[in-house]
N, C-alpha and C positions, 0 to 999 in steps of 0.2 A: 275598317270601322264596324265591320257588321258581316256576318254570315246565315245564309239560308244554305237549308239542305232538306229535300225531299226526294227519297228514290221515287222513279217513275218506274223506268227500266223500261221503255219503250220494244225492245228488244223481246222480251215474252209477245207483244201483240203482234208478230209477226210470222201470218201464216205461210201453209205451203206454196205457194204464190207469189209470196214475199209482199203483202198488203199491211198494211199496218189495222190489226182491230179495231172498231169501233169505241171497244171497252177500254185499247190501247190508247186509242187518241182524245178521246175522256180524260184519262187519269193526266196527261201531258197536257192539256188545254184548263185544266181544275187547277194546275200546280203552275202553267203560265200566268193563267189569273191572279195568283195571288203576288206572284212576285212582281207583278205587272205594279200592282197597288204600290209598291216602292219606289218603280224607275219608272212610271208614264209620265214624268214630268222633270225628267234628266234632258239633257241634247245630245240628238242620235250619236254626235259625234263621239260622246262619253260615255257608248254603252256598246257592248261588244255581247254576242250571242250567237253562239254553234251548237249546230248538231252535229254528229261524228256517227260510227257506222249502222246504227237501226234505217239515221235518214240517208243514208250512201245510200242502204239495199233496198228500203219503202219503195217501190212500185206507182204507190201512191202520195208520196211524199209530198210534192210539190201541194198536192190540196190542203195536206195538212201544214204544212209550213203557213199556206193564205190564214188558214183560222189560227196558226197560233200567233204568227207576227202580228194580227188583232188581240190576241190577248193578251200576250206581252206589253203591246205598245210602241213595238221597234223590230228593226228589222234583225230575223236571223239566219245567219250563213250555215251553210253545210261544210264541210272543210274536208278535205281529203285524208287517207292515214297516214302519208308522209306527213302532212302540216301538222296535224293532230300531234303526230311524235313531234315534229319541231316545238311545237310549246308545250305540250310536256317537258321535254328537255326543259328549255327555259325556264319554267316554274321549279323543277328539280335542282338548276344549275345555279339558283341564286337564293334557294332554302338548302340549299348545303357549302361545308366550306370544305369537303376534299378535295387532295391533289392530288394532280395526275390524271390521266385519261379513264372514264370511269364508264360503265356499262348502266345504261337503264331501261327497268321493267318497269312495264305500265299494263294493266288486265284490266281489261274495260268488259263490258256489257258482251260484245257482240266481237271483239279485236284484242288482240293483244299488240302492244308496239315497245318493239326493240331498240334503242339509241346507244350511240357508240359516241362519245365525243369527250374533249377538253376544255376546262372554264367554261365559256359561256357559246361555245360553239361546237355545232352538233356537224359529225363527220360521216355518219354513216346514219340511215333510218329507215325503218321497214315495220311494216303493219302486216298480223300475221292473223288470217282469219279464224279467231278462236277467240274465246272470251267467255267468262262468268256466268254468263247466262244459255249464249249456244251451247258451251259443253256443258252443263246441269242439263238442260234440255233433250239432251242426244242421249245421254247415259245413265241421268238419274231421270228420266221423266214421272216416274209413279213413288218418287219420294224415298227408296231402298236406295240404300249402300250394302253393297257388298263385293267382293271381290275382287270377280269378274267385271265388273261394272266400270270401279275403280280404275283397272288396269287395261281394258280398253280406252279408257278416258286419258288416260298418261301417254299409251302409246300413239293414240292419237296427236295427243297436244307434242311429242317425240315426231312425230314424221310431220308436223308443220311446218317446226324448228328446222328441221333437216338440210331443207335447202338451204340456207341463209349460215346454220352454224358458222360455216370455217369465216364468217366477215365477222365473228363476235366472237371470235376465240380468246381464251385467259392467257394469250399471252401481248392481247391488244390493250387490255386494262387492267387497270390497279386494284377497284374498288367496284363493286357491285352494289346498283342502289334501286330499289323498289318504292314504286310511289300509288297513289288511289286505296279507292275503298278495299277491293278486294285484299291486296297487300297488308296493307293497314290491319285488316278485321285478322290475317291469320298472324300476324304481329302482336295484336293485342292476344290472340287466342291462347298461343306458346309461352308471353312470357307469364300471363296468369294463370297457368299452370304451372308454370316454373321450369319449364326445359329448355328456356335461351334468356339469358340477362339482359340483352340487347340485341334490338334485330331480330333477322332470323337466321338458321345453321342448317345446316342438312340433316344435323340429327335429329334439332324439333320435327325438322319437318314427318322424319319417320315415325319419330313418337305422333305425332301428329295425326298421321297415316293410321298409324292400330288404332287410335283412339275414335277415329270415323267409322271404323270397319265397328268396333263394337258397338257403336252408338246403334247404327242398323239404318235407324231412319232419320230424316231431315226433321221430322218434330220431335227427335229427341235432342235436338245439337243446342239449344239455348238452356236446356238443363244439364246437361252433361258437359258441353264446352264453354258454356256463358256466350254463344254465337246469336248475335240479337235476333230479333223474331223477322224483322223484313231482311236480314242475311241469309237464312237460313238454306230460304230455297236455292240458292246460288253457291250457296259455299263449298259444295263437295266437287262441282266444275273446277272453281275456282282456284283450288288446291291443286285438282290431277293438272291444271294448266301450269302453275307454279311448281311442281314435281318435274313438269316436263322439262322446262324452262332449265332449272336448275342442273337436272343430268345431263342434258342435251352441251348446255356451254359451259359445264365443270366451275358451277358456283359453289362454294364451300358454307363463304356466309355473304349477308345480303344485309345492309342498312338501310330505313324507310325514311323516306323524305314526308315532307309537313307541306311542302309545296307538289303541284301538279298542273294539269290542263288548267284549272280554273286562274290561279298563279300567273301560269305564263300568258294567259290570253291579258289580264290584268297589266303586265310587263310589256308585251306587245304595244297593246294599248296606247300605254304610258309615253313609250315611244315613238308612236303617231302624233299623240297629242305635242310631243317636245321635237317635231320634224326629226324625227333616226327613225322613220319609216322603212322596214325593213323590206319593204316591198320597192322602194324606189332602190334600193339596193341589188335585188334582184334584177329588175328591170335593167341596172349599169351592168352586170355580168353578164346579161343575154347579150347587149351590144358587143360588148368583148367577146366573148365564144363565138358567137356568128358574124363575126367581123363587118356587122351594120356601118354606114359609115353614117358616124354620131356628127359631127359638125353639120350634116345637112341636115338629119334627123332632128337636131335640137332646133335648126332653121326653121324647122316645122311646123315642132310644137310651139316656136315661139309666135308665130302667126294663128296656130291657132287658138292660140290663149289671149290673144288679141280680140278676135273676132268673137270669142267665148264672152268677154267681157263688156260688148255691146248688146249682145243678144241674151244677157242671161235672165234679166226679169222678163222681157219679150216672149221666150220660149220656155219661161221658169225653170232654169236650170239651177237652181238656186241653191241645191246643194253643194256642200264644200267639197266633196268628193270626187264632181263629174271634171272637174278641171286638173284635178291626178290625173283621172281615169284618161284622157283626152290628152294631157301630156305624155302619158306612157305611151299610146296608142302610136303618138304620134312618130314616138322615140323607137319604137319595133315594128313601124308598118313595111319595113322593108325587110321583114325577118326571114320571109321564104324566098330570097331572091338564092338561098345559100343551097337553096335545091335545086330551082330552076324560075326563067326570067319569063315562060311560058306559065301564068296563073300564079303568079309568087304572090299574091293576096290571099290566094285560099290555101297555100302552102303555109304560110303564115299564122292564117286563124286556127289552121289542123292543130300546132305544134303549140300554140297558145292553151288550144282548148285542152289538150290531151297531156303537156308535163310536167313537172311538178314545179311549180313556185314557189317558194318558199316566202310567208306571207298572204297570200293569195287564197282564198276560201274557190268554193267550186263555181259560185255565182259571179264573182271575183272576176274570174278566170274567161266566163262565157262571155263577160260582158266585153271587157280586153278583148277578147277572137274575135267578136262580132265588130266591135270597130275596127281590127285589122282586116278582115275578110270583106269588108263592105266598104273600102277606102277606097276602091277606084272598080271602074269599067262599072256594068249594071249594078242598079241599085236594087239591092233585091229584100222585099222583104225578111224574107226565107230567112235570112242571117238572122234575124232579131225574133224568129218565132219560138227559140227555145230558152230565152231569155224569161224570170217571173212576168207576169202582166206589167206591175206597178215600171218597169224597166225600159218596157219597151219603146213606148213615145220618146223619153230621154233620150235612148243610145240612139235612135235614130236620127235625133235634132245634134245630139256629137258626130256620129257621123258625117253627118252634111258638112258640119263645121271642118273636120278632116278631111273631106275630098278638097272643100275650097283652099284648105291651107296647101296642099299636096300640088293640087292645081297652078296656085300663087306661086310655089317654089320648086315649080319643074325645071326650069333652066339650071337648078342645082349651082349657082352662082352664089359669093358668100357681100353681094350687095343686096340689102332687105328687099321687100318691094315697100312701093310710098304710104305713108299715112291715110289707112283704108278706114271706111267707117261702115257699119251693117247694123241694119235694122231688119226686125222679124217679127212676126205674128202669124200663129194657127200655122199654116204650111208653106209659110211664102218669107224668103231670103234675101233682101234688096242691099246690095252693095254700092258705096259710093266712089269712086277715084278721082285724085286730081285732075282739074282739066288736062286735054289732051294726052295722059298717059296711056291710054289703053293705044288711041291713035298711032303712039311710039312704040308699042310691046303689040304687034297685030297678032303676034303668036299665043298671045296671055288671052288674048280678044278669042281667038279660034280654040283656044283650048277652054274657056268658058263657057261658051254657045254648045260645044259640044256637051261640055258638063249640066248646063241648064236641059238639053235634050235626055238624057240620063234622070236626074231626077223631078224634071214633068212626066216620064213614065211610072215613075213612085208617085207622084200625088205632089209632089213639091214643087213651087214657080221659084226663079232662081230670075233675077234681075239687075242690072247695074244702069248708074247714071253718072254724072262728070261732078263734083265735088262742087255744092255752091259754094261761093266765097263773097261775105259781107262786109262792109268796110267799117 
């Protein structure tokens, strides 16, 4: 319906320390603002926003993420450069209709991401640290082109490539396709020139090449190449990263896609909204590869989507999301038993925290590990401290909700337990049971008292009573 586009380019404010500028988080808090004016009055669930590798590497990121998801209006994730290339892909694989397994480039700011895949699924993906802005930075930083310059900057963006080449080799794909700004700008650059009718070829590129070296300087490039004025300082990176690209996996020619990250997060999206949640998907191949045993697993979660549903104005859990999050949890809390049965909760949260999800942003990610890693024995806060602030009281009140579901269904028997009811407020967890069943289950009785001693050392009272019944 509508597009905005303002470069920020976060990625310049990022000193030797790797902090984001002041003057950096300025320009990205002035440009949240305004776009904020559009969507502060969307629902969170219909609004999707990432950051990708300036806030990877920010130092300081986390603070600026607080003032920008205020200016925004909504919350935004950081997403990894696997995920990044996964929708990439996605925004790429459904603004184009070729066939066959097709290779894609993407040259961002601060990353470039490589994807390997067919239709609408991506087979291989790797994010390669180089990008538009670090390499302008490293080799043009005082605005000269020349040579030397140039060719350091190639063979740099050449030995990135390097390791990863032989997984992208031209004999794994049909078609080579190039997507974002930077791609786009030297696509528009070549063909109004006249040295590629479509796309781009390796011999624009060369022509391309002399025409930089004569230009000299970065404020000659919008009169000499028609390269817009906020491109400019980026564009000579830009190139040696695409020269590299090109030589390194024997691209000949290269077609540019209309879609990208913005595309495929949109698509994504789309698919949360119509349940094809590509993360619940995810979540079902971890069970399979680590051979979790899902029948009790689902036992689980299905208790504790129970008890989520008593307590959720109680403990305002009122978002639609915590009861995913709390099913998934529930569904992989036994995920490091595959390593060992000695601490298989923090075996768990390790492998959560640390690989790649497809779907899953980084925050995503922490919050998943911290309820797997806090699902049984001490409750610690520890788990929840690297979590955003806004996060923490939630994941903790799911938490709790997962130990008692875990709790409930430790006999690992496939008869439910009875029609339990739970009320909550501020820190305190009252559960009800039919009469005399605790009486009949002494073991469910001893394994509570113990769980209540557990988390009254966290600040939580955990209590149960016999179930009135009214006639």
């Amino acid at each position: 319906m509508d597009r905005l586009r303002e470069p920020v380019r976060l990625a310049t404010g990022l000193d030797a320390e790797g902090n984001l500028s002041a003057q950096a988080q300025e320009r990205g808090l002035e440009c949240l603002g305004r776009f904020g004016q559009r969507l502060r009055d969307l629902r969170p669930a219909n609004v999707r926003a990432v950051g990708t590798n300036a806030l990877r590497r920010a130092r300081n990121g986390r603070a600026f993420l607080r003032a920008a998801q205020r200016a925004l209006g909504h919350r935004i994730e950081v997403v990894s450069g696997a995920e990044e290339a996964r929708l990439i892909y996605l925004g790429v694989a459904h603004s184009s209709s070729a066939a066959g397994p097709r290779l894609v480039v993407d040259i961002g700011g601060g990353s470039t991401e490589l994807i390997l895949g067919q239709g609408f699924d991506p087979m291989r993906l790797e994010s390669l640290f180089m990008g538009c802005v670090s390499m302008s930075e490293r080799h043009f930083p005082d605005g000269l082109i020349d040579k030397g310059a140039l060719q350091r900057a190639e063979l740099a963006a050449r030995l990135e490539v390097e390791p990863v080449r032989w997984e992208f080799a031209p004999s794994d794909w049909n078609v080579a396709t190039g997507a974002s700004g930077t791609i786009k700008a030297i696509q528009d650059t070549v063909k109004r020139k006249g040295w590629s009718a479509q796309g781009i070829t390796r011999e624009s590129l060369k022509r391309l090449r002399v025409a930089l070296l004569e230009a000299g300087r970065v404020e000659a490039l919008p009169a000499r190449l028609g390269v817009s004025e906020d491109r400019a300082p980026v564009f000579p990176g830009g190139l040696a990263v695409l020269l590299g690209v090109f030589k390194s996996l024997g691209i000949h020619t290269m077609d540019v896609s209309d879609g990208a990250l913005r595309e495929g997060l949109l698509l994504d999206l789309m698919g949360r909204v119509r349940q094809e949640d590509v993360r619940a998907r995810t979540v079902r191949t971890i069970e399979q590869r680590y051979a979790i045993d899902a029948a009790h697993a689902h036992r689980v979660a299905s208790t504790a989507r129970r008890l989520l549903r008593d307590v959720r104005e109680g403990w305002l859990l009122r978002d639609e999301e915590y009861e995913s999050f709390l099913t998934w949890a529930a569904q992989l809390h036994e995920l490091g038993l595959l390593i060992a049965h000695t601490q298989y909760h923090k075996h768990g949260g390790y492998i959560l925290e640390n690989a790649d999800l497809p779907g899953f942003s980084r925050g995503d990610q922490s919050l998943l590990a911290a309820l797997v890693r806090g699902h049984r024995r001490k409750f610690s806060a520890g788990a929840f401290a690297d979590l955003p602030e806004e996060l923490r009281w939630p994941a903790e009140r799911l938490c709790v909700l997962l130990r008692i579901a875990v709790t409930l269904q430790r006999d690992r028997g496939s008869t439910p337990p009875p029609e339990i009811r739970a009320r909550a407020v501020d820190r305190s967890l009252e559960l009800e049971f039919p009469g005399g069943w605790l009486e009949h289950h002494p073991l469910t009785r001893a394994d509570l008292e113990q769980e209540a001693r557990y988390l009254q050392a966290a600040g939580f009272q955990l209590s149960w009573e016999p179930l009135s019944v009214t006639a």
